[in-house]
C-alpha positions, 0 to 999 in steps of 0.5 A: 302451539294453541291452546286448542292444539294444547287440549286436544294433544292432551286428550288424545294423549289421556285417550291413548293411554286409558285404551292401553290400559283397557287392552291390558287390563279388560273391561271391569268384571264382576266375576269371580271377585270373592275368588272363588271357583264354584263348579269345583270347590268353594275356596277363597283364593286371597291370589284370586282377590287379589288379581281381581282388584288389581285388574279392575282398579286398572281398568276403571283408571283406564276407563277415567283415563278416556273419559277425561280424553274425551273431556279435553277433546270437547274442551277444545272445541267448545274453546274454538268456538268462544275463542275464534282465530282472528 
């Protein structure tokens, strides 16, 4: 395998993974971070907190996932271009 063929493996790879983990997780949100439910009462929920933290750290990985695919992928062709197969 080439190292071009090697980059953009990688990339698509890093890609597939960060959209999993976008699937799961959602996109990151700013809503309900203090875990609170306003239209009700104004306890803070720790759970709530918690969960938020959870699913936004991970989106934001998912997200750095892809960018990083992206990356590689471009790595790739920018390698073809300096390196043409002879």
């Amino acid at each position: 395998m080439t190292t071009q063929q090697t980059l953009t493996c990688i990339g698509l790879l890093l890609d597939i993974i960060g959209v999993v983990f976008l699937y799961i997780y959602g996109l990151p949100s700013d809503t309900n971070k203090d875990g609170r439910q306003t239209l009700v009462t104004t306890i803070v929920y720790d759970d709530e907190k918690a969960k938020w933290k959870k699913y936004n750290n991970r989106s934001r990985f998912g997200l750095t996932l892809i960018i990083f695919g992206f990356l590689f992928q471009g790595l790739s062709t920018v390698w073809t271009i300096i390196q043409p197969t002879q």
